[in-house]
C-alpha positions as CSV (number, residue, x, y, z in Angstrom):
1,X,14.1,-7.4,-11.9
2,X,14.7,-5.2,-9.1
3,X,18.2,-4.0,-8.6
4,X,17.3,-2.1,-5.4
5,X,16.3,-5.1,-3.7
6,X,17.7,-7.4,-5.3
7,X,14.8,-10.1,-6.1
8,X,12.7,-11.1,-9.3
9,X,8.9,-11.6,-9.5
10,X,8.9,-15.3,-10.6
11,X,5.5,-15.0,-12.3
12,X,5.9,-13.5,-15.8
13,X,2.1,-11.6,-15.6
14,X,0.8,-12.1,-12.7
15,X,-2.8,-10.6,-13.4
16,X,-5.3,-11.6,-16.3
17,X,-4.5,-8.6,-18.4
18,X,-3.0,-10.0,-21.8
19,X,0.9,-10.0,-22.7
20,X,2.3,-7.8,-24.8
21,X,1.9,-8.0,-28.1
22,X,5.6,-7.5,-28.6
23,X,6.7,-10.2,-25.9
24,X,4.9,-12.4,-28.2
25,X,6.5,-11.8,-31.6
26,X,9.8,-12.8,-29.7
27,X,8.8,-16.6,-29.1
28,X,7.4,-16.9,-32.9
29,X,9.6,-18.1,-36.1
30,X,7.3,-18.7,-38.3
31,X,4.8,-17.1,-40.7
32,X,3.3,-13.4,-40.2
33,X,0.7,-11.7,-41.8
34,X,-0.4,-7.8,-41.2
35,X,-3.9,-7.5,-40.2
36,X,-6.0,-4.9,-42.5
37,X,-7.6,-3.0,-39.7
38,X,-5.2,-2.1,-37.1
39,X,-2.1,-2.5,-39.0
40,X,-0.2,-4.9,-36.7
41,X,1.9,-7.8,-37.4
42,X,0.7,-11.3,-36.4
43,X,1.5,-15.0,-36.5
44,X,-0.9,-15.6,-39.0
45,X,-1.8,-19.1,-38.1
46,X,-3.1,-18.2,-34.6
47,X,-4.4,-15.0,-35.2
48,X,-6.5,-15.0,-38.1
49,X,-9.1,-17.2,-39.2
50,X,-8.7,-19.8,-42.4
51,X,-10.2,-18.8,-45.3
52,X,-11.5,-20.4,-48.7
53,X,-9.7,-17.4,-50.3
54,X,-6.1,-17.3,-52.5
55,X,-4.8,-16.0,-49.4
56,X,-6.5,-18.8,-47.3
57,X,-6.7,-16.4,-44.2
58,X,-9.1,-13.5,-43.5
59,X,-8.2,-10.1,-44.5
60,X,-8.9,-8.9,-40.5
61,X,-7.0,-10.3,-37.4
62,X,-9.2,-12.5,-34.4
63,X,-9.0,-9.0,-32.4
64,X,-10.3,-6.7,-34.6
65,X,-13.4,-9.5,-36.1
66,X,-14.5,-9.2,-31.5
67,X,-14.0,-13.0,-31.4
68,X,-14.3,-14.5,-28.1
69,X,-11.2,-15.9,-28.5
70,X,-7.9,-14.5,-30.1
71,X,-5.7,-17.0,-28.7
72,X,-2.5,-18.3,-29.6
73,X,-3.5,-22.5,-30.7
74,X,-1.7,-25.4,-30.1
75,X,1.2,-24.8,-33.0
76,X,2.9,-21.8,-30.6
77,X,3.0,-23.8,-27.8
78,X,5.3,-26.3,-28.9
79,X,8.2,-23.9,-29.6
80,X,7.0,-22.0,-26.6
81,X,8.0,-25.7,-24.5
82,X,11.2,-25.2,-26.0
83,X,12.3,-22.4,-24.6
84,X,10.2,-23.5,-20.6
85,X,7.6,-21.5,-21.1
86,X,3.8,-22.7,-21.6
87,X,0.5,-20.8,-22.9
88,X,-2.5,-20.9,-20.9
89,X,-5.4,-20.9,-23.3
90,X,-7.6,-20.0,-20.5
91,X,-6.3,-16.5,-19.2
92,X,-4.4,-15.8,-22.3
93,X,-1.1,-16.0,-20.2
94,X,2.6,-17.3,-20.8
95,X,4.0,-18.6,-17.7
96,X,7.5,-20.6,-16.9
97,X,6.8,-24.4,-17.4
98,X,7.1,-26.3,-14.2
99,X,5.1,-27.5,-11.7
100,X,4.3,-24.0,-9.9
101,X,1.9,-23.0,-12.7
102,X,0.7,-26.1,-14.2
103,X,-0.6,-29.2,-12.6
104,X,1.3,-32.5,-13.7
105,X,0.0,-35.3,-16.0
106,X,0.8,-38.5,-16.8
107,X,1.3,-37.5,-19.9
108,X,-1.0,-39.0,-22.3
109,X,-2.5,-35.9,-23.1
110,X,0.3,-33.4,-22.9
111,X,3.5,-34.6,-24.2
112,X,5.2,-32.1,-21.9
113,X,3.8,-33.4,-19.0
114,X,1.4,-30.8,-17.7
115,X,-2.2,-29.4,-17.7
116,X,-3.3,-27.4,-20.1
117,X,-5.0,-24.5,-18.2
118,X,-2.7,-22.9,-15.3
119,X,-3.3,-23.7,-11.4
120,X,-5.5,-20.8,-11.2
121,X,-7.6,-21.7,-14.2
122,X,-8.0,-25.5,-13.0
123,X,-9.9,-23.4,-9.7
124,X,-7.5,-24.6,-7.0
125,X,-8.0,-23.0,-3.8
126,X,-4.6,-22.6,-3.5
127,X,-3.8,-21.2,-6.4
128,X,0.2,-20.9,-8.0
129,X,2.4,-22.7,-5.4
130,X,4.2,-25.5,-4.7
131,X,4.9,-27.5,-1.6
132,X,8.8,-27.3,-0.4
133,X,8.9,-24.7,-2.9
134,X,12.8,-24.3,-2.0
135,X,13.8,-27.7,-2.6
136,X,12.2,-28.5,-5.5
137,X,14.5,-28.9,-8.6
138,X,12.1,-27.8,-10.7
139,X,12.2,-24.3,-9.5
140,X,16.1,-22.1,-10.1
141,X,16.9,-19.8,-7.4
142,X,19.6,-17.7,-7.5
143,X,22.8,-18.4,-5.1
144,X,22.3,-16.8,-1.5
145,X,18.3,-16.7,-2.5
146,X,14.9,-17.8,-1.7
147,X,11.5,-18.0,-2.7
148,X,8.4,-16.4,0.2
149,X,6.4,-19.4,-0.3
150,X,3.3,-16.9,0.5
151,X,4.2,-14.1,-2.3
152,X,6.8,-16.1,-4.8
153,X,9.1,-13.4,-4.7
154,X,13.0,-14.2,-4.4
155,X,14.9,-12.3,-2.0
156,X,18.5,-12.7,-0.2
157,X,18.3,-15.1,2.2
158,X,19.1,-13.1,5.3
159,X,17.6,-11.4,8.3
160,X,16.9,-8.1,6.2
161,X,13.7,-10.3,4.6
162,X,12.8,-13.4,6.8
163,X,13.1,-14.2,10.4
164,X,15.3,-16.9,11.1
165,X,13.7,-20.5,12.3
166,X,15.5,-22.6,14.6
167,X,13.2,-25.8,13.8
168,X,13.4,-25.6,9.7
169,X,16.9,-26.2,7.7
170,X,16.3,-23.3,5.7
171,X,14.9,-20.9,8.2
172,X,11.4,-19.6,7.7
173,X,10.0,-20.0,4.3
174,X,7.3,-16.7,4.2
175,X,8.8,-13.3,4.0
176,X,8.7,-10.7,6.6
177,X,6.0,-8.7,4.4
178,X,3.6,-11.4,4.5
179,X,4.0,-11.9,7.9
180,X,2.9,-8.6,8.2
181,X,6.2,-7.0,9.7
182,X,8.1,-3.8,7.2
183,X,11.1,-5.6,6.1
184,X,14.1,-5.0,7.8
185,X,16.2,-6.5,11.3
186,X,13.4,-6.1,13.9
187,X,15.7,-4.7,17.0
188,X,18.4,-3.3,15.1
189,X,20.3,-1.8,17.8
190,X,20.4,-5.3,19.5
191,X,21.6,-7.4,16.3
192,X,23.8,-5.2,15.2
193,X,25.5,-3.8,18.4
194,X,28.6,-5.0,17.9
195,X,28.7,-3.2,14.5
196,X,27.3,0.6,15.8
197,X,29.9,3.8,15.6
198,X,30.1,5.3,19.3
199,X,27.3,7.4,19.8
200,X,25.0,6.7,17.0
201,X,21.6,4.2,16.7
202,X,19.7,3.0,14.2
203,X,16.0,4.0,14.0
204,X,13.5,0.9,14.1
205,X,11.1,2.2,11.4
206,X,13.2,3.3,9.0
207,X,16.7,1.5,9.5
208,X,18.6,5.0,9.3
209,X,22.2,5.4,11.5
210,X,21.8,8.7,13.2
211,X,23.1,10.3,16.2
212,X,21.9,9.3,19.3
213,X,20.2,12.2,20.7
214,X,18.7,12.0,17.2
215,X,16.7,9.4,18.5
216,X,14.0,9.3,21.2
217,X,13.1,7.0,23.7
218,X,10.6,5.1,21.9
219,X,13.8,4.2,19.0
220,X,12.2,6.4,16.2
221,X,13.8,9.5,14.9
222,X,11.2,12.7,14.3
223,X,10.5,12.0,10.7
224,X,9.1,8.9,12.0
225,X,7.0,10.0,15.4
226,X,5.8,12.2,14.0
227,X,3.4,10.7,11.4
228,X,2.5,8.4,14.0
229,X,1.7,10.7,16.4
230,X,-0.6,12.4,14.1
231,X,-2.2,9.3,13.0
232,X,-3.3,8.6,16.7
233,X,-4.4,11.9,17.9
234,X,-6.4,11.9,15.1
235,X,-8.9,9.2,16.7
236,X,-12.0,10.9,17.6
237,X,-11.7,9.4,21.6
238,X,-8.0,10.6,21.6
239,X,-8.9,14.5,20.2
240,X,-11.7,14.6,22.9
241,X,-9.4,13.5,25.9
242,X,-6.4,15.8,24.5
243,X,-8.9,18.5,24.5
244,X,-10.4,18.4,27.7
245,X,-6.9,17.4,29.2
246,X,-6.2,20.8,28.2
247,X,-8.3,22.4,29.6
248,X,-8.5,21.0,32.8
249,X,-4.7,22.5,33.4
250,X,-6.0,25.8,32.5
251,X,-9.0,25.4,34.7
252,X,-6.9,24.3,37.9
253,X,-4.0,27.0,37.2
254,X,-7.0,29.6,37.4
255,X,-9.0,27.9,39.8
256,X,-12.0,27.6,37.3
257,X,-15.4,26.2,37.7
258,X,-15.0,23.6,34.7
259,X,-18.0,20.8,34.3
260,X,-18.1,19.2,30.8
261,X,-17.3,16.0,29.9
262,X,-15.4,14.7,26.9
263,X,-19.3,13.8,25.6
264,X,-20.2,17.5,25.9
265,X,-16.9,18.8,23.8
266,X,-18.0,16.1,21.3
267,X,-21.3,17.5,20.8
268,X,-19.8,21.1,20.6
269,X,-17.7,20.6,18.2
270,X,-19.7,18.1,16.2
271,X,-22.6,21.2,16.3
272,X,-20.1,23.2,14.4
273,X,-18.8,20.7,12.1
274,X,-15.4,20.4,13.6
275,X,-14.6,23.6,11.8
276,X,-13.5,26.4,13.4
277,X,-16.4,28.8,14.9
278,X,-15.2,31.9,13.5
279,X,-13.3,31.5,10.2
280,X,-14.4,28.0,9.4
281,X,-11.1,25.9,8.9
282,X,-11.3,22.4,9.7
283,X,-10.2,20.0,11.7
284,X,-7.8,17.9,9.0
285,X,-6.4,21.5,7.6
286,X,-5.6,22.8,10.9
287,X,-3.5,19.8,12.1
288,X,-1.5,20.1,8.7
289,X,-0.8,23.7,9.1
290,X,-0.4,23.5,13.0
291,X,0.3,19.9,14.1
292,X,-2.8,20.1,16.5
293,X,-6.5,19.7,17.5
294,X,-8.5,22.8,16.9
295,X,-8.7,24.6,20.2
296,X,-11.6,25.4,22.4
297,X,-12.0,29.1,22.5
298,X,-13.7,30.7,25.5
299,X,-16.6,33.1,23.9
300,X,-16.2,35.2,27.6
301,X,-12.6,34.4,28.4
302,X,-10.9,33.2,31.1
303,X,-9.1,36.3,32.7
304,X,-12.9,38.1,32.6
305,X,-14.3,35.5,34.6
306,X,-15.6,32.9,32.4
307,X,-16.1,29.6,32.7
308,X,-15.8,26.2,31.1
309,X,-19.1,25.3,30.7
310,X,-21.9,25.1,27.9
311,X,-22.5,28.2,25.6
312,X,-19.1,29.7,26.9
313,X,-16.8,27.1,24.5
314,X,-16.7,27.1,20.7
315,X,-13.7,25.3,18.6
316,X,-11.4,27.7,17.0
317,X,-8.2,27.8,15.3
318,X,-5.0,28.9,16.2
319,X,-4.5,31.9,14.4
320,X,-8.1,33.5,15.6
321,X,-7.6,32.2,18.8
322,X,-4.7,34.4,19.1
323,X,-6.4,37.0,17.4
324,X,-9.5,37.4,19.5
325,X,-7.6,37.6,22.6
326,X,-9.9,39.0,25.8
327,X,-11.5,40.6,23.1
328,X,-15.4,40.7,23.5
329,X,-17.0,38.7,20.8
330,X,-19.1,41.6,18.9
331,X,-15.7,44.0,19.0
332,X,-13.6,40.8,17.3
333,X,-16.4,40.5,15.1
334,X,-15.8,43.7,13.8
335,X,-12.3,43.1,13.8
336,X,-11.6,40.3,11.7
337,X,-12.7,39.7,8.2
338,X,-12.9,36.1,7.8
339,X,-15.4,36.2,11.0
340,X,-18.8,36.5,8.8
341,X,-22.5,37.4,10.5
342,X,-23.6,34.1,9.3
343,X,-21.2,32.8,11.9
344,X,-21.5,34.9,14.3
345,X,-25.8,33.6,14.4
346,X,-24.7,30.3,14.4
């Protein structure tokens, strides 16, 4: 159960791991017997194996003897039925006794009414499900629930977690998740206009009520653009084009001759590993500290004469861009520590 949200994963154990040893002993009233080896109680009529002994069981549990099988038999699944439940001897699972989990029978083989093995087991493409999953009596929902027919998890039934459908009595039946949207009112300052304080807005991504200046055009707050942000000028196409963008104001505001193309950066700086030429920091480090692109550094600088071409740009950090300055390459060299001969060949 999930108090935050407010909805319950209908499958008990989803996955094919085994139960709990200890959710087991809770569904068995009769007999146990402690296994020799690793100590632990068990039914003993489903875990351990008859014997021609006084104790007419084996000394050692199914587990410890590495049987195949260390399942649970027929005799637990008849107080398991009791209580809804039912025991797939296939994946070693216990799962709620209704037609999402087990196929129905006529009968004649299971007195309850259903399949032995699970959906899953049974191969069906489809896997646990059932159609009209919402009106089927078999399956309690909470009041003011439902069930994503995709996912089988129960959530309020309200826009916060499905969209509402015009065409279907109870609205659409998959969650927003597995639709692929974040849950939450997609347009929140639209739906709920009539319900904002003056001056305040709801970010879209995250649903927080802040202040309107707070929020920028494109209705996220900081905390929000900015990961984005990084995330696309991180593309390889987008860092080139920022780069050479860049530079291209420089060029114009000093009337410089300026002839590479985003190809030629690319090559520059994949030459020097997209690390920086003269301390080596790279690319993903220097957006963390900085929240940018490494820059490109003008070996002969700008304000000397130099010019944006090849075998005048090199990439380079912040911090040693600032440090080198108009100074000439050999006298920064001697300057700055991190700014080793082998780099200086390269």
């Amino acid at each position: 159960m999930n108090s935050e949200l407010g909805y319950r994963k209908l499958i008990l154990d989803y996955s094919h791991t085994n139960i709990k040893e200890s959710m087991r002993m809770n569904f068995w009233e009769g007999k146990t017997r402690t296994c020799s080896k690793c100590k632990i109680e068990y039914p003993e009529s489903t875990y351990f194996f008859a014997s021609g002994g006084s104790n007419k069981f084996h000394h050692y549990c199914k587990l410890c003897e590495d049987a195949p099988s260390f399942g649970w038999g027929i005799k637990y699944n008849k107080q398991l039925n009791e209580n809804k439940m039912h025991y797939c001897k296939t994946c070693d699972r216990i799962l709620p006794l209704n037609n999402l989990y087990f196929n129905k029978t006529n009968g004649r083989c299971n007195k309850n009414g259903y399949s032995s093995n699970c959906k899953e087991c049974l191969g069906l493409e489809s896997g646990f499900g059932i159609a009209n999953i919402n009106s089927s009596v078999e399956i309690e929902r909470k009041d003011g629930y439902k069930i994503c027919s995709a996912c089988l998890i129960e959530f309020p039934d309200d826009p916060r977690y499905f969209f509402n459908r015009n065409d279907r009595e109870n609205g659409s039946t998959t969650c927003k998740k597995c639709k692929g949207f974040k849950t939450g009112i997609k347009r929140l300052n639209k739906v709920l206009k009539p319900f904002l304080p003056l001056g305040y807005k709801y970010c879209n991504p995250c649903g927080r009520l802040l202040k309107e200046d707070e929020i920028g055009s494109n209705g996220m707050c900081d905390d929000c653009t900015k990961p984005r942000r990084q995330e696309y000028n991180q593309r390889p196409e987008v860092k080139e084009r920022l780069r050479l963008a860049s530079q291209k104001r420089r060029n114009l505001e000093k009337k410089v001759k300026c002839d590479l193309t985003v190809g030629d950066i690319d090559k520059i700086f994949l030459f020097f590993e997209n690390q920086c030429a003269y301390c080596g920091l790279t690319q993903e480090h220097h957006f963390i500290l900085f929240d940018e692109n490494l820059h490109c550094e003008h070996i002969h600088p700008l304000i000397d004469g130099g010019f944006f071409i090849f075998g005048n740009i090199i990439p380079s950090c912040r911090s040693c861009n600032a440090s080198k300055g108009t100074k000439n390459l050999f006298d920064f060299y001697d300057y700055s520590e991190k700014f080793t001969y082998e780099k200086l060949k390269k």
